[in-house]
N, C-alpha and C positions, 0 to 999 in steps of 0.2 A: 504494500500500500504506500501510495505517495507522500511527502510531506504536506499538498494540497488536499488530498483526500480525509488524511486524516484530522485536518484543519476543520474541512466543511464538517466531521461528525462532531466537535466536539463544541463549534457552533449551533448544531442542532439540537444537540443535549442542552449548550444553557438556553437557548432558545424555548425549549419545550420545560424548561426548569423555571424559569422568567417570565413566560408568558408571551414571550415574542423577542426579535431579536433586537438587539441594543440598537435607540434610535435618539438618546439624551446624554447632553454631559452633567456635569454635576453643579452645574451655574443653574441650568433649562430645568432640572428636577427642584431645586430647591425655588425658583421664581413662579412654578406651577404650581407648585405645595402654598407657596405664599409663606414660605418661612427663611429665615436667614440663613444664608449658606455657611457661617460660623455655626449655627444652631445646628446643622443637618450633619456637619463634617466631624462635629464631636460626637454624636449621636451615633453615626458611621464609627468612628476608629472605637467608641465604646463597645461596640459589636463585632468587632472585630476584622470588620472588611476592608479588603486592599487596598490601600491608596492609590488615588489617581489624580492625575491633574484636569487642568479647567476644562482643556482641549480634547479630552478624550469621553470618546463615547461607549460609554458603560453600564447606561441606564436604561431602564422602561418606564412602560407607565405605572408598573408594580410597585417601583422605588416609590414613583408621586404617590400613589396611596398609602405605602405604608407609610411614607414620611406625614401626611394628613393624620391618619387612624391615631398617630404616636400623639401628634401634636394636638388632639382631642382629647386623651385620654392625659395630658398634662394639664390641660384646662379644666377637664374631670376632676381633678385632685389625687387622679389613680399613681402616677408618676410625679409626687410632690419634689421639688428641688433637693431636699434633703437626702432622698433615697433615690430620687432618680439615675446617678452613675450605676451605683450598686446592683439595683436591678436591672439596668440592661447590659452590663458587663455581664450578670451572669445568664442572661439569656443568649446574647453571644458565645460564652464558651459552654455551657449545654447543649446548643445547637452545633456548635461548630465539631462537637466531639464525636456526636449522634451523624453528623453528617460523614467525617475521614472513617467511622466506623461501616456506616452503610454503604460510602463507595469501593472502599474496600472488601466488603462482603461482594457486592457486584461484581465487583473487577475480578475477585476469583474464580466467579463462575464461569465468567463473561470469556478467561484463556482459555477454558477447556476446548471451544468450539476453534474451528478453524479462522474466524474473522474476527476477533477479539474487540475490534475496536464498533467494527460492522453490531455486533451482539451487544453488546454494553450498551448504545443506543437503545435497541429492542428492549432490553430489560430495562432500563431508566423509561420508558414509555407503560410499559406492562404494569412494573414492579410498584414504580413511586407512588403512582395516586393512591395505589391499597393500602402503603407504606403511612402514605398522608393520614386517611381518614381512618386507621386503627393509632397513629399517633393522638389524632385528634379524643379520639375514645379514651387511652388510656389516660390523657392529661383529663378527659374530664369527669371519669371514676376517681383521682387522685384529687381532681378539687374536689366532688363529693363529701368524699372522706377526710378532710382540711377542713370542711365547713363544718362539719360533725363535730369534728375533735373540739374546734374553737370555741361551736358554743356550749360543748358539752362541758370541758374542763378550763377554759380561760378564755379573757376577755381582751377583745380587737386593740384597745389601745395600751393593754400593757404583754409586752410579749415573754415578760420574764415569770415561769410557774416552776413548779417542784416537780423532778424526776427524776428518773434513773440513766445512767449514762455507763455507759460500757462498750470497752476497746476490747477485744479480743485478736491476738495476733498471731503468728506463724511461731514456733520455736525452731532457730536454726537455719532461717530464711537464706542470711545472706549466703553458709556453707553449701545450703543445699544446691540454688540456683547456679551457685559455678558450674557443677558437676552435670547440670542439665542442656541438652539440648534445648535452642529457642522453642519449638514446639511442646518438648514434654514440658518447658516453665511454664508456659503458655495454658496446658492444660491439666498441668498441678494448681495453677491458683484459680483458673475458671471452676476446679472443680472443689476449691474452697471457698470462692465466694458463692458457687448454688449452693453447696449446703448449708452454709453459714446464713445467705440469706434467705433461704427455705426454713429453716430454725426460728429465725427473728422473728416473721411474717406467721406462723404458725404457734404461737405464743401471744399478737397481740403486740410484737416488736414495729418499731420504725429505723430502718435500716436509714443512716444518714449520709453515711459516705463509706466505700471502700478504695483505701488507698494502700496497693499493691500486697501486701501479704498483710494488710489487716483489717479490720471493720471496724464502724463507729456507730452502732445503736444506743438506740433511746426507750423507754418504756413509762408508763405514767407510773406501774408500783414497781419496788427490789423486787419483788419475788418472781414478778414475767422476767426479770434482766436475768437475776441469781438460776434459775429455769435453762433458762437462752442457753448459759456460761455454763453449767454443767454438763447439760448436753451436749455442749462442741469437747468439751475437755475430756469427758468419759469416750469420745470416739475416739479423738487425737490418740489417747489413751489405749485403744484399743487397737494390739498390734497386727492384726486379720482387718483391721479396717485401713484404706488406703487414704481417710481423710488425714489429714498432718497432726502434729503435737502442736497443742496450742496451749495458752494462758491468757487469764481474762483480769480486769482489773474493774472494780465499779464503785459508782459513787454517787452519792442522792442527796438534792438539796437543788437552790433555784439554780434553774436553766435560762439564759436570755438565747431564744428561737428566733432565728433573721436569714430571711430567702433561703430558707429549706438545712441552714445549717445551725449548729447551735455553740453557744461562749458562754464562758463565764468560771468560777474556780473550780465548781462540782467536774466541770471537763478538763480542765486540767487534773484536778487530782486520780481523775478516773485514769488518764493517761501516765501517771508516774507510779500509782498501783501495780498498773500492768506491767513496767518496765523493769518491777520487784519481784512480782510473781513468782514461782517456780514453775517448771516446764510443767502443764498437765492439771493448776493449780487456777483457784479465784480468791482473788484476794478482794474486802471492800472494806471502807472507809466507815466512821463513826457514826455515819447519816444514813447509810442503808444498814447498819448493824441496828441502829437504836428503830428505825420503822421496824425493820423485821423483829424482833424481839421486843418491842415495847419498850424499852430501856430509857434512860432518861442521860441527860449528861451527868448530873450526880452520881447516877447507879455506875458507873463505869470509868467516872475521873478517881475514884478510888483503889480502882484495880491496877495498883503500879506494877509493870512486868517484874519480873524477879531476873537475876544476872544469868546469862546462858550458862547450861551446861554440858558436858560432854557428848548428851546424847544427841545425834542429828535430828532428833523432832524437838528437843528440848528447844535446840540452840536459836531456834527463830521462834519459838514462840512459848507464853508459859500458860495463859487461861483455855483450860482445855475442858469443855465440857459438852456434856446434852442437855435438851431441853425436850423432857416429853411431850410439851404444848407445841414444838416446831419440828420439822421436818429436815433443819440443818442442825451440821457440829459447826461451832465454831471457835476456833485461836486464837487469841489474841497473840502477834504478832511487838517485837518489840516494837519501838517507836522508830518509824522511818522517816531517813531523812532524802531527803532527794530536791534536784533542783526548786528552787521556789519554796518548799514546805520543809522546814527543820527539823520539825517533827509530828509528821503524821500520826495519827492512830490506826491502826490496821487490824484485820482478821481475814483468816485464811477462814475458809469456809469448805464446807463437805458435806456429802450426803452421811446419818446416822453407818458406821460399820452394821453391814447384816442387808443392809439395803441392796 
């Protein structure tokens, strides 16, 4: 195939992607829009898109409308100044990830045939609009379920509530991944984040991010997170299962929730738990210790760890008990220190011996 030929198909792709082929520069979209072309060009690199100059022709009339719809929906109050970068930053790299994922799914099928460039065409015709209108579905089962939560458990103008936060990560990540081929990495951690977020979602979890050998869930009580975290850890654990060794670290107390991710100390502390853990191991903080047991801060600022000793279970932790009213063991863990927090409170957690 030509360097022409394959020019014209990949003009047909954005063409049939856009709505038609580019016939606006970026002066003629923003004076049809009727908005400032400063206005539109930050709006533009907020999203992520190529830069281009005055002269160059890169637009449709799709640009005009969306650049309209945006600038509606900032006179709405929807895109208030204050959150406006924010939120459309991240609808650009959402989208932009969702897209290098889907061309590349195309594009591998698209080499099997003999006209690779011929077929990709065909499939970007076939594939995308199904592609579009089950996007459209899932984003709007997911607001659904956003609108539920919001009015069910907190309210629209304050985004800071109480919950549960839990990292869950790989043990032995970076050793392992050397040793792998690209594809078996590739389909060791694909086949730790279905599980891991098959676990979350079947519990009542909100999975918030996974970022490469590890996850970041949320749950409104400890006990779906403490749930989640054992589960992943008795597999890992389990040397006939091919899921990995893991360790979880959790932490409960307010969350501040902002476009789809969450801040604040309960996630950090969740995050330097984990980093203590022992392979196989859940470790949580003084905030999901005292919901799940009822405890109070008095009942438990009196239990000063005692000085390690020889034994290897001794040596990390000394309050070792059961509770016939709960369903965990839990250790009190000496006092860790770790970036940020000098000294934490800690307890390892376990299902009762016999379970």
């Amino acid at each position: 195939m030509s360097d022409s030929d394959f020019g014209d198909i990949i003009e047909s792709i954005e063409a049939f992607l856009l709505g038609g082929p580019p016939t606006l520069t970026r002066i003629e979209v923003a004076e049809q829009a009727g908005v400032p072309l400063e206005l539109a060009q930050e709006l533009w690199r907020q999203l992520g898109f190529a830069h281009v100059t005055d002269e160059t022709v890169a637009f449709t009339e799709s640009d005009v409308e969306a650049l309209q719809l945006t600038i509606d929906l900032m006179r709405m109050g929807i895109l208030p100044p204050e959150s406006q970068a924010a939120l459309v930053r991240t609808w650009g790299r959402s989208y932009a990830r969702l897209a290098e994922w889907q061309i590349s799914l195309l594009a591998g099928v698209a080499v099997d045939g003999p006209n690779p460039e011929v077929r990709l065409a065909e499939l970007a015709a076939g594939v995308l609009p199904r592609v579009e209108a089950l996007q459209s579905y899932v984003w709007r089962r997911h607001l659904s379920s956003a609108s539920n939560r919001l009015l069910t458990t907190g309210t629209p103008s304050n985004p800071e509530r109480e919950m549960a936060v839990c990292f869950v990560d790989i043990v032995g990540y970076t050793t392992r991944s050397k040793s792998l081929e690209e594809d078996a990495l590739v389909e060791w951690i694909e086949g730790f984040e279905q599980v891991a977020t098959g676990t979350v979602i079947d519990h009542g979890g909100r999975v918030i991010k996974t970022i490469g050998d590890e996850i970041l869930f949320t749950t409104d009580e400890p006990a779906a997170a403490v749930e989640i975290a054992l589960a992943l850890t008795e597999r890992g654990s389990d040397e006939d299962d091919p899921f990995p060794s893991v360790r979880a670290g959790i932490a409960y107390g307010l969350v501040v929730s902002r476009l789809g991710d969450v801040f604040g100390s309960t996630v950090n502390i969740a995050a330097r738990l984990t980093s203590v853990a022992k392979p196989g191991t859940v470790v949580i903080d003084r905030g999901a210790h005292d919901e799940l047991t009822g405890a109070s801060t008095d009942d438990t600022e009196a239990e000063e760890p005692e000085e390690p000793t020889e034994d290897d279970e001794a040596a990390d932790s000394t309050d070792d008990s059961d509770s016939p009213e709960l369903d965990y063991r839990f250790r009190r863990l000496r006092r860790v220190s770790v970036k940020g927090y000098a000294r934490l409170e800690a307890w390892r957690l376990q299902r009762p011996k016999g379970d």
